[in-house]
C-alpha positions as a printed Julia matrix, in Angstrom:
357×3 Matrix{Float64}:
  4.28  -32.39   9.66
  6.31  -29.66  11.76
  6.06  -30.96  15.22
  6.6   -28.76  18.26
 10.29  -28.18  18.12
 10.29  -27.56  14.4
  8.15  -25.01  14.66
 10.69  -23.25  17.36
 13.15  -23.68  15.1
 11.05  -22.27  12.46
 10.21  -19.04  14.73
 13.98  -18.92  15.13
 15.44  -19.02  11.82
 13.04  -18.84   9.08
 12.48  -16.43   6.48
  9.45  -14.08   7.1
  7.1   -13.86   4.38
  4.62  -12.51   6.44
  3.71   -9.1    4.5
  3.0    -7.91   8.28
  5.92   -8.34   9.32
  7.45   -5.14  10.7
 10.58   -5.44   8.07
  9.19   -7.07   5.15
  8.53   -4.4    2.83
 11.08   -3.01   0.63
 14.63   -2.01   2.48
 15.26    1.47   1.92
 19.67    2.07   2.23
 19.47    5.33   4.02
 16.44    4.06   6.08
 18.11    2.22   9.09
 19.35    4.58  12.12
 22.73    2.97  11.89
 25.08    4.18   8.35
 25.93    1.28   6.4
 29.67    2.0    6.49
 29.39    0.15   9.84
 29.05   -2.68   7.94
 32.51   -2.92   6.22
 34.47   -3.77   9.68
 31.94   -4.87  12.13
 29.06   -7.98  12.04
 27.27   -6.88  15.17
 26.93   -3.51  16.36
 24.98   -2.45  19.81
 24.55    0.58  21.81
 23.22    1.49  24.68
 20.54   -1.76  24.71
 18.11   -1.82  27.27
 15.57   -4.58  28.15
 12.96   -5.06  31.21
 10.91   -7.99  32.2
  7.71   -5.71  34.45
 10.24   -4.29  36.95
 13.57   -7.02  36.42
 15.67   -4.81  34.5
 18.13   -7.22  32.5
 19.83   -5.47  30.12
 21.24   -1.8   31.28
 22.35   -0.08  28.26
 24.66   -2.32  26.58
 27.45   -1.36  24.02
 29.36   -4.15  21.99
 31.0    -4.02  18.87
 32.09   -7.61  17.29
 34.61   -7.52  13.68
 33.35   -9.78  10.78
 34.94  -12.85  11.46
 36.06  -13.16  14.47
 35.07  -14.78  17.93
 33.53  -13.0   20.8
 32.81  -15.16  23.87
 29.94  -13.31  25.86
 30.2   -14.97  30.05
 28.47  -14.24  32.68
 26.81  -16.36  35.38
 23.09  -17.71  35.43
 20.77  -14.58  34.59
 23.48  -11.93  33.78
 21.53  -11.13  30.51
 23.88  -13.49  27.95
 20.41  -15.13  26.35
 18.86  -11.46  26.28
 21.52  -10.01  24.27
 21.17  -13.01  22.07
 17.61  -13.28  21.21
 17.19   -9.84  20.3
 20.25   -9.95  17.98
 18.48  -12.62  16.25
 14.99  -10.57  16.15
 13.0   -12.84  18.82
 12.38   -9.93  21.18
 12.35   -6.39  21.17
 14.61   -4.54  23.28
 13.32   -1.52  25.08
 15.77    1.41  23.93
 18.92    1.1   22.71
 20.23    0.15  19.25
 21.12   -3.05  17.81
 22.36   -4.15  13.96
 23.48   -6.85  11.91
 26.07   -6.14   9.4
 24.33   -2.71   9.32
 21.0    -3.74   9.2
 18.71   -3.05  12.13
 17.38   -6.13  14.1
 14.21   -4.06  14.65
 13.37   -1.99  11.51
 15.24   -4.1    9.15
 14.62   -8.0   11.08
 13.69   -9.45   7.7
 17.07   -8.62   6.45
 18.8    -9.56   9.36
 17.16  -12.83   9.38
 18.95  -13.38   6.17
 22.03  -13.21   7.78
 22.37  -15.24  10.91
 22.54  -19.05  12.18
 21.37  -19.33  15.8
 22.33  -22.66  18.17
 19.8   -22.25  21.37
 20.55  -24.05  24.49
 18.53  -26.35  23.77
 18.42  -28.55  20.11
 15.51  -27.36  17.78
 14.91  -30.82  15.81
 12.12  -32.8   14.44
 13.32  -36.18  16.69
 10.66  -38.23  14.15
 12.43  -37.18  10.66
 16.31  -38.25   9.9
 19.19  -35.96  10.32
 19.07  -35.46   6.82
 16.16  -34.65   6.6
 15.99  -31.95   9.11
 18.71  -30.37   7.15
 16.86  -30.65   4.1
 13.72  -28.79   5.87
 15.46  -26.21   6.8
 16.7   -25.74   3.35
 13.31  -25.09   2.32
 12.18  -23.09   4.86
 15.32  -20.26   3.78
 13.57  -20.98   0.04
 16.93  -22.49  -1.01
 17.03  -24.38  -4.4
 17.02  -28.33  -3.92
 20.85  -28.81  -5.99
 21.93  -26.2   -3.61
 20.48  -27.85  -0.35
 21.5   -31.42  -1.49
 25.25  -30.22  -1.86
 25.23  -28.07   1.23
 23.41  -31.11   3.57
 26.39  -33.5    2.17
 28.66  -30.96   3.23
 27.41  -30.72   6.35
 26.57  -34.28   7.45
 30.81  -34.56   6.68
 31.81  -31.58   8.95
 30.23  -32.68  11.76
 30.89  -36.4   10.93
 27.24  -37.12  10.89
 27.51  -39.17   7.35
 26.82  -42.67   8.48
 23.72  -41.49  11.12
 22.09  -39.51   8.51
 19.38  -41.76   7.32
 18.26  -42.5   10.84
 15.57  -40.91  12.87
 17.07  -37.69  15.37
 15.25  -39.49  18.35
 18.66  -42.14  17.86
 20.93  -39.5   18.39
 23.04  -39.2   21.47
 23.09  -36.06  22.74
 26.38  -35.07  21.73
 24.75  -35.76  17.8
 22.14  -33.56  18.24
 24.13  -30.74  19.45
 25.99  -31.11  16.5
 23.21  -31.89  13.89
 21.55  -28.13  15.44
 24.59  -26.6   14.56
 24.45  -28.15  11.27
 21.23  -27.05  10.41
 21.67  -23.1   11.6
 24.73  -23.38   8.95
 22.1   -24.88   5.98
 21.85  -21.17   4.28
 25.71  -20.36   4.99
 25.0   -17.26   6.98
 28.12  -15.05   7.87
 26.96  -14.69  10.99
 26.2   -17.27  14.07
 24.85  -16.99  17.51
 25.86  -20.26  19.99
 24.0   -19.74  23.1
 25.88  -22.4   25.6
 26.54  -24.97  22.39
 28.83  -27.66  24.57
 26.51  -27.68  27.47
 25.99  -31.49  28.7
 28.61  -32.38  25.94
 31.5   -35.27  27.01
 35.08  -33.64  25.93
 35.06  -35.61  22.32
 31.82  -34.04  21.13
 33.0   -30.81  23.09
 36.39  -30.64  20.71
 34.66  -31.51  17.8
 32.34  -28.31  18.27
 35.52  -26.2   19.03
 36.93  -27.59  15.78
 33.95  -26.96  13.85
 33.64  -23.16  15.16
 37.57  -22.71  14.28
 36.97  -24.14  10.87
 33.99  -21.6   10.13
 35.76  -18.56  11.43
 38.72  -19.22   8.86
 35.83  -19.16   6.31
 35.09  -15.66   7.08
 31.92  -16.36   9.3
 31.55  -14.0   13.07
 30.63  -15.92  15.54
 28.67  -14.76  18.79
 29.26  -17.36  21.52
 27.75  -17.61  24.85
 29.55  -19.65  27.57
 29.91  -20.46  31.5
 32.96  -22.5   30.25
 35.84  -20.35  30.95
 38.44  -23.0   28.92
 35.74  -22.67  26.05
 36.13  -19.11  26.07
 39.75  -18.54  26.3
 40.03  -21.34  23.34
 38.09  -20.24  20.87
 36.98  -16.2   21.28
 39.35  -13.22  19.88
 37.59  -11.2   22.54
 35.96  -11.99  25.85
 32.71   -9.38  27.57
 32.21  -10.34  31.17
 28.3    -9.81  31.78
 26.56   -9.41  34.78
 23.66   -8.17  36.48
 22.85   -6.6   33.06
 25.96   -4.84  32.65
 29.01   -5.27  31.14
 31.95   -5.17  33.89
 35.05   -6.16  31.71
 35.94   -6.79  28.05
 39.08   -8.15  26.47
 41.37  -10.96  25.34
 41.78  -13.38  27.7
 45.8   -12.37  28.76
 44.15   -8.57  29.25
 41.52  -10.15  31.44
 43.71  -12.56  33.66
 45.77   -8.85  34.06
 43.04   -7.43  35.95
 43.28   -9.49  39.16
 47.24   -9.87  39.4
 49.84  -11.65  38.21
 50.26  -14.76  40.3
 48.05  -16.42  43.44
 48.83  -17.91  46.49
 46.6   -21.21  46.67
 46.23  -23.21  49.56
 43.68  -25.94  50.23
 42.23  -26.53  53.46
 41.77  -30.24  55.15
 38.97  -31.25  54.88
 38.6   -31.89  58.49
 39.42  -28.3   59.55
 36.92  -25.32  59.44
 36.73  -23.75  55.78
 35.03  -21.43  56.8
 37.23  -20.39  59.7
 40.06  -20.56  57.71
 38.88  -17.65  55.26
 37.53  -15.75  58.45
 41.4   -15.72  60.18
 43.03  -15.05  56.77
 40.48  -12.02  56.75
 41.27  -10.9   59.86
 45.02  -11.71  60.24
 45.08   -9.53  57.23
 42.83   -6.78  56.4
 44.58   -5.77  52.92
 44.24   -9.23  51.71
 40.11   -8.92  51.86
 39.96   -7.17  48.16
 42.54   -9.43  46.77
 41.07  -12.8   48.27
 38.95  -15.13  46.51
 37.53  -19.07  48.01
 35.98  -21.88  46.53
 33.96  -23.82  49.06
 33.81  -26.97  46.27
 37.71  -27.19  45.76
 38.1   -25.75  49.54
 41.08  -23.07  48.03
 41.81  -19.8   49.46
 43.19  -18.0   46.54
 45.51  -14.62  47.09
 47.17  -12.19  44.55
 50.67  -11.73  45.12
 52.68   -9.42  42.76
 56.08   -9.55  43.35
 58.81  -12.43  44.98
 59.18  -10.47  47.62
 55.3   -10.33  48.72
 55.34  -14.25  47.79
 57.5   -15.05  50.48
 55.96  -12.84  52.93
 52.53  -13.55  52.01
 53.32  -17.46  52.21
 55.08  -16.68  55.98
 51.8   -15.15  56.87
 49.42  -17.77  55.62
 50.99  -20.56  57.4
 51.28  -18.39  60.75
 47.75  -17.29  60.76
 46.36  -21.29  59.64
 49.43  -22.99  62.48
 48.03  -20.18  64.83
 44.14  -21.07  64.37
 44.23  -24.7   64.52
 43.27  -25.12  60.7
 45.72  -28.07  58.55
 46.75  -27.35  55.13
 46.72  -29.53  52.43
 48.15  -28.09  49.85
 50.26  -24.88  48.55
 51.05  -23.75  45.13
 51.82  -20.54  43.06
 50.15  -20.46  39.92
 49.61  -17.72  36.94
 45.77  -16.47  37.12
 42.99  -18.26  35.24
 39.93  -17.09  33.44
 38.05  -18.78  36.12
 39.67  -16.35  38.77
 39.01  -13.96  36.6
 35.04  -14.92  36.69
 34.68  -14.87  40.36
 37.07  -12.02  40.93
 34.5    -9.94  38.9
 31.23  -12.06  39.29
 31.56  -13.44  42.53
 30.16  -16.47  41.13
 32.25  -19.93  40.22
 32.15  -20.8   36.36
């Protein structure tokens, strides 16, 4: 009785036995384009990916390397490619060029394998709302051909780590939402794979269910597993990933641990906030103009109404400061606010994206 987001999940994550399938027959070692030896340091190897939708090109020759357990956190705003990269990783589309592999296997010659490897967490929870948590978990069990003693331990395991013990024998369509994020993470972890995707996982979650997630992807990292994480949640990011891609427009425009990252733009910021009943707008416009150099090192948030300036030295602080009070006394506009402060990975995302986290 697979209703219609079973059978997503079962697209997703089951186990082709489809002799049609384009990777089912017998794997051949010195068949895949990538050399095995790959294998012994890194989970997920690309180069050079490409993918098109008619003439939207989303994916311009991508190169990523992740090492077996770790963390990468891929960000980028809405439509930078972050889903892309994702579903053809975990062998639901074809890329166009480019090369792509799973512990060494090939996610297009060798998919069956690959499939044999991964856990993937969509945006959006892939449960049968009419069966019980436990149930679901059991299913899935099946569907990767798992023996029942091995499912029934692994489900109890489960239903503990995500504290889902006492909901278990009740129907998913109970859940809260912050359960069901947690119940789809549960059941991409059903065969153990060493490696999982989380495309957005704490989306919509309150900040309990949101740390219990963290916790839970900490925990399974110090188990050995990689995990591929997709996020717009810069705090999420800096938490939990060893290494942080900045994605946009298709392209990959900055890589790094989060300290390396928050390097790029400067080592401290001016911040002031503008009254709200003065002209924001005006206020960046004379800070532009009072000040040509500070145009490349400028950044505003219309929601938080900050103007937000890099200033590398005490020197330029005080000078800087001087010059932003002038130019706001000068123009009319009343400040509400100034601080210093140490750069954040959300600077970091507009200073390269131009877009707000």
């Amino acid at each position: 009785m697979f209703r219609k987001a079973f059978k997503y999940r079962l697209k997703k994550m089951s186990i082709a036995t489809n002799t049609n399938d384009r990777s089912s027959k017998t794997i051949n070692n010195n068949s895949s384009i990538f050399d095995k030896r790959n294998s012994k340091e890194n989970a997920i190897f690309i180069e050079a990916l490409k993918k098109s939708f008619n003439s939207l090109k989303v994916l311009d020759s991508i190169d990523l390397v992740v090492e077996k357990g770790t963390v990468l956190a891929l960000v980028g705003p809405n439509g930078a490619g972050k889903t892309t990269i994702v579903n053809i990783l975990s062998t639901l589309l074809l890329p166009d060029g480019g090369k792509a592999s799973i512990n060494g296997y090939d996610v297009v010659k060798e998919s069956f394998m690959v499939r044999r490897l991964i856990g993937l967490t969509g945006q959006y929870a892939a449960l049968d709302e009419d069966l019980t948590g436990k149930e679901n978990l059991f299913m899935m069990g099946r569907l990767y051909h798992l023996t029942y003693p091995y499912i029934k331990k692994r489900t109890n395991e489960l239903l503990q780590l995500f504290d889902l013990k006492e909901a278990s024998k009740r129907a998913v369509k109970t859940y809260s939402g912050g359960m069901r994020r947690r119940l789809d993470l549960a059941v991409s972890l059903i065969a153990s794979p060493p490696v999982v995707f989380l495309d957005e996982p704490t989306v919509g979650l309150d900040p309990p269910n949101r740390l219990i997630m963290w916790d839970t992807v900490k925990k399974l990292v110090t188990e050995g597993t990689t995990i591929f994480l997709t996020t717009q949640n810069m705090d999420e990011a800096e938490h939990l990933a060893d290494k942080i891609i900045v994605i946009d427009k298709g392209k990959i425009i900055a890589e790094g641990t989060a300290e390396y990252l928050k390097q790029l733009i400067g080592s401290e910021r001016l911040e002031i906030t503008i009254a709200h009943k003065s002209d924001f707008q005006k206020a960046i416009m004379m800070v532009e103009r009072g000040e040509e150099k500070y145009k490349d090192n400028m950044y505003s948030d219309f929601e938080n109404r900050t103007i937000s300036i890099v200033v590398n030295d005490n020197e330029e602080r005080v000078q800087k400061l001087k010059r932003v009070l002038n130019i706001m006394e000068e123009s009319g506009i009343d400040v509400e606010n100034i601080l210093f402060r140490t750069p954040t990975l959300d600077d970091v995302f507009l200073a390269l994206t131009g877009h707000t986290s």
